[in-house]
C-alpha positions as a printed NumPy array, in Angstrom:
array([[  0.   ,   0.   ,   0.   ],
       [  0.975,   3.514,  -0.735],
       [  0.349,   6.698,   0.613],
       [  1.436,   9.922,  -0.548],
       [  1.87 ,  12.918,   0.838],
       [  1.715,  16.397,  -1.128],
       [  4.031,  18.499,   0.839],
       [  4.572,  21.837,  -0.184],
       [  8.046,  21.476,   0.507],
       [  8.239,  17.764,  -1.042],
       [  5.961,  15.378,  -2.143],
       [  6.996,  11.807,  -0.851],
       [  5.215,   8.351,  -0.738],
       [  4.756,   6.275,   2.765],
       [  4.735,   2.994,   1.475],
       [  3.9  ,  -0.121,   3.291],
       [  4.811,  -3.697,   3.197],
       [  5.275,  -6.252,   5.169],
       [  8.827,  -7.72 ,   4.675],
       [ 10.265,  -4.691,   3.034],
       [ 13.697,  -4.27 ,   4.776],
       [ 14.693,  -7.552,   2.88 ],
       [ 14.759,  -5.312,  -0.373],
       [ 15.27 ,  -1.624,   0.345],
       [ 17.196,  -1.981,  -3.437],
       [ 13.959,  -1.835,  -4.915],
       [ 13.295,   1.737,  -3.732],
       [ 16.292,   2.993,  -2.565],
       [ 19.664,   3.959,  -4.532],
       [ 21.819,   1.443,  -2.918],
       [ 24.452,   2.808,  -5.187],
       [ 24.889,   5.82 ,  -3.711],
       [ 27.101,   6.936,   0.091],
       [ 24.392,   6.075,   2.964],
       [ 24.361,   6.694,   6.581],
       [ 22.382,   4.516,   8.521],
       [ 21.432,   6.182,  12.121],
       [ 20.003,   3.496,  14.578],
       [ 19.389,   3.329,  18.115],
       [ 21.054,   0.32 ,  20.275],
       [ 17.777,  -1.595,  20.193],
       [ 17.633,  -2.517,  16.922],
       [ 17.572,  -6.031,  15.985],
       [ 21.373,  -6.448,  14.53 ],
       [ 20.535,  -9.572,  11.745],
       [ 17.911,  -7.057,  10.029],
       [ 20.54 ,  -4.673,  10.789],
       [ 23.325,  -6.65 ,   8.74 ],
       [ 20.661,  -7.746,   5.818],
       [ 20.093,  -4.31 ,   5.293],
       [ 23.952,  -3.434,   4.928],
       [ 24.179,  -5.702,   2.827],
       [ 22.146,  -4.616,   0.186],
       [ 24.621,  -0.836,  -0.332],
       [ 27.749,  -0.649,  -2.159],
       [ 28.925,   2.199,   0.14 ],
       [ 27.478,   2.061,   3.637],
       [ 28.243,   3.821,   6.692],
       [ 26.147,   2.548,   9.961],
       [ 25.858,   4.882,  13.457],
       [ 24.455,   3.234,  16.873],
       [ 22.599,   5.802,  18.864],
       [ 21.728,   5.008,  22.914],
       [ 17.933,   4.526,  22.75 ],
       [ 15.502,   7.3  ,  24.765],
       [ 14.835,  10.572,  24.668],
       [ 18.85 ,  11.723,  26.082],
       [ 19.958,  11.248,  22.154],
       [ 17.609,  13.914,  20.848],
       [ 20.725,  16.677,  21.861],
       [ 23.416,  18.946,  20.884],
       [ 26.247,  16.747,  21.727],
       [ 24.519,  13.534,  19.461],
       [ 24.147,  16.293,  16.912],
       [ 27.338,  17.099,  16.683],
       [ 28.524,  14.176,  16.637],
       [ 26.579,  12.892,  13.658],
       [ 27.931,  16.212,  12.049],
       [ 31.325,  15.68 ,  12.42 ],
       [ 30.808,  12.149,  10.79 ],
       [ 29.367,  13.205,   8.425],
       [ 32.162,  15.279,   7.762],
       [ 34.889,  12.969,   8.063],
       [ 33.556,  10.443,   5.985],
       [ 32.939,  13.435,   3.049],
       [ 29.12 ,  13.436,   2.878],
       [ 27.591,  15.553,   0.226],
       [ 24.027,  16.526,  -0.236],
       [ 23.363,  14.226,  -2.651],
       [ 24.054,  11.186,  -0.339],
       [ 21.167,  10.047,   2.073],
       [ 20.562,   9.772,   5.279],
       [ 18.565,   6.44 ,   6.935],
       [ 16.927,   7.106,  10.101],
       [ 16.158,   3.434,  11.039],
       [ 14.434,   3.099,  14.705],
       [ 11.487,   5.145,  16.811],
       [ 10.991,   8.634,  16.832],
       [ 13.872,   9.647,  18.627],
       [ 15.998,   8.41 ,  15.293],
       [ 13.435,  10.043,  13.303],
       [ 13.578,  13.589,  14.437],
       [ 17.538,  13.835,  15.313],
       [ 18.378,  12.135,  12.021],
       [ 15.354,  14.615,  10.076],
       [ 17.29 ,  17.615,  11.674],
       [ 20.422,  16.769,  10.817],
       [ 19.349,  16.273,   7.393],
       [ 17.375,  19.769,   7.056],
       [ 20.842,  21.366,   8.313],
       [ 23.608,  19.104,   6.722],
       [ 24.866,  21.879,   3.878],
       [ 21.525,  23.112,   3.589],
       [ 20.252,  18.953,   3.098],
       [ 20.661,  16.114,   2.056],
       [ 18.489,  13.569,   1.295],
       [ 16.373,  11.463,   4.165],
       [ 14.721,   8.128,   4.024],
       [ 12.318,   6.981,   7.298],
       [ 12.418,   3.4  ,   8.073],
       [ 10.268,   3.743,  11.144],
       [ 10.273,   0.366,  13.521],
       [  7.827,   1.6  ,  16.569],
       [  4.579,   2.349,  16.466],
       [  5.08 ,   5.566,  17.611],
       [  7.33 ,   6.454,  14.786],
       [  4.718,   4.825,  12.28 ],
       [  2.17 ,   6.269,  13.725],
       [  3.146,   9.781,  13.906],
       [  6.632,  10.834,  13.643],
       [  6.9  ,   9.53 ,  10.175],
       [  4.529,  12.01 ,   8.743],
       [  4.596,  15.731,   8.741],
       [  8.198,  17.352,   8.302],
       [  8.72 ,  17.831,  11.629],
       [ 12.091,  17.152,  13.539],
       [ 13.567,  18.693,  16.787],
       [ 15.961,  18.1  ,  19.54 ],
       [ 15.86 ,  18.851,  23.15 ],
       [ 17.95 ,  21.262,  25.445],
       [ 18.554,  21.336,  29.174],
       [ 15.252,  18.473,  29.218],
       [ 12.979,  20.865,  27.758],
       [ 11.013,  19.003,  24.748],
       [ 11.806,  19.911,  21.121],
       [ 12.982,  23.249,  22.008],
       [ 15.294,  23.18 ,  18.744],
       [ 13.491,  22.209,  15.994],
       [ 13.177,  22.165,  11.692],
       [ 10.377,  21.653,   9.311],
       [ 12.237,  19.135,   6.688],
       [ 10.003,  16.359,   4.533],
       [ 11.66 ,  12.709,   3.786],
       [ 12.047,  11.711,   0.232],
       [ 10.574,   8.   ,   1.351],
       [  9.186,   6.759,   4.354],
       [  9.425,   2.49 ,   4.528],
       [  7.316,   1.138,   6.634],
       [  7.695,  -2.64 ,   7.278],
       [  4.756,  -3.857,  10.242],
       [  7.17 ,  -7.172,  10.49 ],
       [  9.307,  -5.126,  13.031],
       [  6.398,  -4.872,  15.123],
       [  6.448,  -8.128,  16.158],
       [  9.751,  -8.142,  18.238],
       [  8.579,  -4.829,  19.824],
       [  8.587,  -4.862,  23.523],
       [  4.947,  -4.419,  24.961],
       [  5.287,  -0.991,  26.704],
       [  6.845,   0.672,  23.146],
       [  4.009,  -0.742,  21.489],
       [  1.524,   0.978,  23.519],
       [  3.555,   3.93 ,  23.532],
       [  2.655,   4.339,  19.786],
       [ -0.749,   3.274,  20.381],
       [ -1.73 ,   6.73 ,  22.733],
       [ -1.135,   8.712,  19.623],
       [ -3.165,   6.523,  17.547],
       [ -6.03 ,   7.181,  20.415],
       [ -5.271,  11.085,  19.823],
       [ -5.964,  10.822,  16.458],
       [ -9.122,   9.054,  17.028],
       [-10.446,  11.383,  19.547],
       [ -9.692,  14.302,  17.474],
       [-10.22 ,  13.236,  13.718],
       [-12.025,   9.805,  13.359],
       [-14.313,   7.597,  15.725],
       [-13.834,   4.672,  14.007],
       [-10.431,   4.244,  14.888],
       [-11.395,   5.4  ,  17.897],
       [-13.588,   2.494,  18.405],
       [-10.854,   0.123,  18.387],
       [ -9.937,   1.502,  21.424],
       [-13.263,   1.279,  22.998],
       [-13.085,  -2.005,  21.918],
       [-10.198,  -3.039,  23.019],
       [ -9.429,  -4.235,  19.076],
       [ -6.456,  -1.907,  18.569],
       [ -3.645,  -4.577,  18.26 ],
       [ -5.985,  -7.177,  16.367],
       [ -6.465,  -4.224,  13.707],
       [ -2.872,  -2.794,  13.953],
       [ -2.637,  -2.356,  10.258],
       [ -5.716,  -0.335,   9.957],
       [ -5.083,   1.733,  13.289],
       [ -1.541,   3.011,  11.783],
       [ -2.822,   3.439,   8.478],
       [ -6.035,   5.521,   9.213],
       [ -3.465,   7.218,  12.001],
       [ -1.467,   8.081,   8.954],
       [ -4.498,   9.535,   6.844],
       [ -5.85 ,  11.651,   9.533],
       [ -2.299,  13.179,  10.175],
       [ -1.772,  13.883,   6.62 ],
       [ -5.109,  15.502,   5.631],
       [ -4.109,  17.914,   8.683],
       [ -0.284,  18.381,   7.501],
       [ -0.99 ,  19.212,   3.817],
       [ -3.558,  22.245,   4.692],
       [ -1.233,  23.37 ,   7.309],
       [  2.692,  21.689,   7.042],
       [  4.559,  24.544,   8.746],
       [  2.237,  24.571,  11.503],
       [  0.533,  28.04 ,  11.051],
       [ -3.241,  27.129,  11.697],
       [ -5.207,  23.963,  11.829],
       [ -2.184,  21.66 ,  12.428],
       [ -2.264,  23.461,  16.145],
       [ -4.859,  20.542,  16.651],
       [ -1.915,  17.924,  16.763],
       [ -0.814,  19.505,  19.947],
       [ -3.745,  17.863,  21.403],
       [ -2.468,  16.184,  25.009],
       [  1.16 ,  17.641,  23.688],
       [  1.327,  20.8  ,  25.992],
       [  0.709,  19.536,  29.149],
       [  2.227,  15.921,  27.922],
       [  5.699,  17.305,  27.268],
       [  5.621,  19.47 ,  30.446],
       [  5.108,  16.429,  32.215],
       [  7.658,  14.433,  29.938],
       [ 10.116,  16.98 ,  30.977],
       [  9.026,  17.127,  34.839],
       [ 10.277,  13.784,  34.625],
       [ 13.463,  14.288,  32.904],
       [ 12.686,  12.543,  29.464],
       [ 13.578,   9.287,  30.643],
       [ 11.344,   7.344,  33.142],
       [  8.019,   8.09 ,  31.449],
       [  7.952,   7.613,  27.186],
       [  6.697,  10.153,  24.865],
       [  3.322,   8.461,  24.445],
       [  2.656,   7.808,  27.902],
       [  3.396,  11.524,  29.014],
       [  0.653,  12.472,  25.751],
       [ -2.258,  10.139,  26.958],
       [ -1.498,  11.563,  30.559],
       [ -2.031,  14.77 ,  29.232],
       [ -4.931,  14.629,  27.049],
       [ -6.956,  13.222,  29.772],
       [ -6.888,  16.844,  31.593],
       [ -7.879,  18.644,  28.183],
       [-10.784,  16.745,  27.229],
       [-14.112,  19.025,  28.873],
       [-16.811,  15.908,  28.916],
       [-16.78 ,  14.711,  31.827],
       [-18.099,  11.454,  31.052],
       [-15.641,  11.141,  28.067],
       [-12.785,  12.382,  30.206],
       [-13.542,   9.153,  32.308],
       [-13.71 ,   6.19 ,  29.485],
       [-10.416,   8.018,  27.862],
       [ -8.999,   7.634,  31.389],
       [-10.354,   4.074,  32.077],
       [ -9.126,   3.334,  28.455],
       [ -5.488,   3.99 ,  29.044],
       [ -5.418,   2.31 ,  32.81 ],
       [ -6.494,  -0.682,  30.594],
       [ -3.621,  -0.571,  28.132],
       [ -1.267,  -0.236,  31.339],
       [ -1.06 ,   3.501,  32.323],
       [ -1.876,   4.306,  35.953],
       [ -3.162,   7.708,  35.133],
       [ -3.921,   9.096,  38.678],
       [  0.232,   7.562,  40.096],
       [  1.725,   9.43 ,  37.495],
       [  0.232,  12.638,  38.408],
       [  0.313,  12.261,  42.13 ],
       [  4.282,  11.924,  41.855],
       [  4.758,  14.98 ,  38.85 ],
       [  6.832,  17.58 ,  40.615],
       [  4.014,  20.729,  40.014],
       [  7.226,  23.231,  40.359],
       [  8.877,  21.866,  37.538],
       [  6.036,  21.118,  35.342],
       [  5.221,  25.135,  35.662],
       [  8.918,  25.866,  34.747],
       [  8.778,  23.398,  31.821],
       [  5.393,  24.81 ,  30.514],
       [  6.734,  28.739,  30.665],
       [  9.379,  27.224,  28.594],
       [  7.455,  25.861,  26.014],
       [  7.414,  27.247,  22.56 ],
       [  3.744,  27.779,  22.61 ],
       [  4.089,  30.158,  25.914],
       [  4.408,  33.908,  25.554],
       [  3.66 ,  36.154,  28.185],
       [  2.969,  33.878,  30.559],
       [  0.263,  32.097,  28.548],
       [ -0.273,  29.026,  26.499],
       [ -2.063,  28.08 ,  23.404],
       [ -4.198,  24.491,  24.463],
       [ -6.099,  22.274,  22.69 ],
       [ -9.742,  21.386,  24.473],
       [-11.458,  18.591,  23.724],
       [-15.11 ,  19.221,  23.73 ],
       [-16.645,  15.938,  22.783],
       [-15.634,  13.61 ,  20.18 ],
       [-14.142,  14.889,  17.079],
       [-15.017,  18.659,  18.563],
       [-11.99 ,  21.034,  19.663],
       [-11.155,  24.121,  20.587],
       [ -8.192,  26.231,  20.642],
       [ -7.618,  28.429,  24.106],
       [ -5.04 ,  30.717,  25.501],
       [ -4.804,  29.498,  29.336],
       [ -1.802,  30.824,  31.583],
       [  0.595,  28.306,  32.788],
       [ -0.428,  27.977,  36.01 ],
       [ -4.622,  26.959,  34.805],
       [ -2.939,  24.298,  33.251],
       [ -1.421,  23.04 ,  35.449],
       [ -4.045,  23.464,  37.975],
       [ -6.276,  20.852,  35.449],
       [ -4.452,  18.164,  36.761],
       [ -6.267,  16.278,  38.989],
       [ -9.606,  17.175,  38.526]])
């Protein structure tokens, strides 16, 4: 299956197939100089059938989590890049989740003015979400995608094999954006989650993930208008992400914590809420141990905040939003209630 996306930067295909990574030749220029960027948990036999199909490879481990999305990783893959004699016309592979995704995406949009960038996404948070919309970013001093670059892929590969050695809690990582997407754009896919069908209809959940996100990206790709409605559960989710230093609570988990407090129905608010203690997230822990203090720092931080307020994305009732400007400290006062 193929999707494409008409960016106004770059048009580019997501194409999906199951067993894929056992002939990237057949879409990629294997030909050509390629840096492959992985984190340490990626399984190293796919890792050395995919070498094997490039004349001239170059391979770079990353640690896995949230620390790699920095300055110092940045560099690093810079002054590779260098040293091996990179041009813009050689490609970049960000293979792994979407902390791959976005540091190897902004290295490309930087790399003498960019090179080219192929997505192999193997979570379902990077299939899911990441993958699609131009979007990359690195943190600073644990505050969420402070640094940041709107750069498209020339291919996203997206192989749901991978999923099957994925450990459980990465999985459902993924899955809390897929739940966004539902509340905000489509009930069906919602639905699975009411159902408790997600995983059975995995292919369908990331593909009508996908098509929600990219009906939103092409109106709006640089992030000027409707696109604001992606942020949905993001605002208060990376404040709390960052409150608890980007490591001990994933980027999915922090979201679906966080877009329990913005949705205004009560009685939705509660099945969302019962929803994700069923997929494993103790909802009510999580906040009872957030250090308030720094959650307030992290949220004046953000790059939504000016002035001491914050744009927000309310959820209504299903499929109904609204944008607000709340200060800081109304946000985080939502927590809880």
């Amino acid at each position: 299956m193929e999707i494409v996306v008409n960016s106004k930067n770059k048009k580019y295909s997501i194409i999906f197939e199951k067993g894929i990574l056992g002939h990237l030749r057949d879409y990629l220029n294997v030909l050509s100089k390629t840096l492959i960027i992985y984190d340490e948990n990626i399984d190293k036999v796919k890792l050395a059938n995919i070498k094997r199909q490039f004349s001239t490879i170059f391979t770079m481990e990353i640690k896995a989590g949230e620390g790699s999305k920095s300055i110092s990783t940045f560099t690093d893959i810079i002054s590779f890049l260098v040293e091996n004699k990179f041009n813009r016309n050689d490609t970049i592979i960000a293979l792994g989740g979407g902390v791959i995704g976005d540091l190897s995406g902004f290295t490309a949009s930087v790399f003498k003015r960019g090179c080219k960038l192929v997505l192999v996404p193997t979570t379902t948070m990077s299939m899911i979400d990441s993958a699609v919309g131009s979007k990359n970013a690195l943190n600073f001093k644990n505050i969420k995608n402070v640094i940041g670059s709107f750069y498209s892929p020339d291919l996203v590969l997206i192989d749901p094999e991978v999923l099957d050695s994925l450990p459980r809690r990465h999985y459902i990582n993924g899955m809390f954006e897929a739940l966004k997407m539902g509340l905000l754009l489509d009930k069906k896919l919602f639905q699975f989650f009411e159902e408790g069908t997600y995983s059975k209809n995995i292919l369908e959940v990331i593909e009508r993930s996908v098509l929600a996100k990219k009906r939103i990206v092409e109106e709006d790709e640089n992030d000027f208008g409707i696109r604001h409605i992606l942020n949905f559960g993001h605002t208060l989710g990376h404040g709390i992400e960052s409150a608890y230093q980007l490591d001990s609570l994933y980027h999915g988990e922090a979201i679906a914590i966080g877009l329990v407090y913005m949705i205004e129905n009560k009685e939705l608010r509660q099945e969302v809420k019962n929803i994700i203690v069923r997929m494993g997230l103790d909802v009510d822990t999580h906040i009872a141990n957030v250090d308030k203090d720094k959650l307030l720092t992290y949220l004046e931080n953000d790059k939504k905040a000016i002035n001491g307020k914050i744009e927000a994305v309310f959820l209504e009732d299903m499929n109904k939003f609204s944008i607000k400007q709340v200060t800081v400290e109304e946000l985080v006062n939502l927590l809880g209630k």
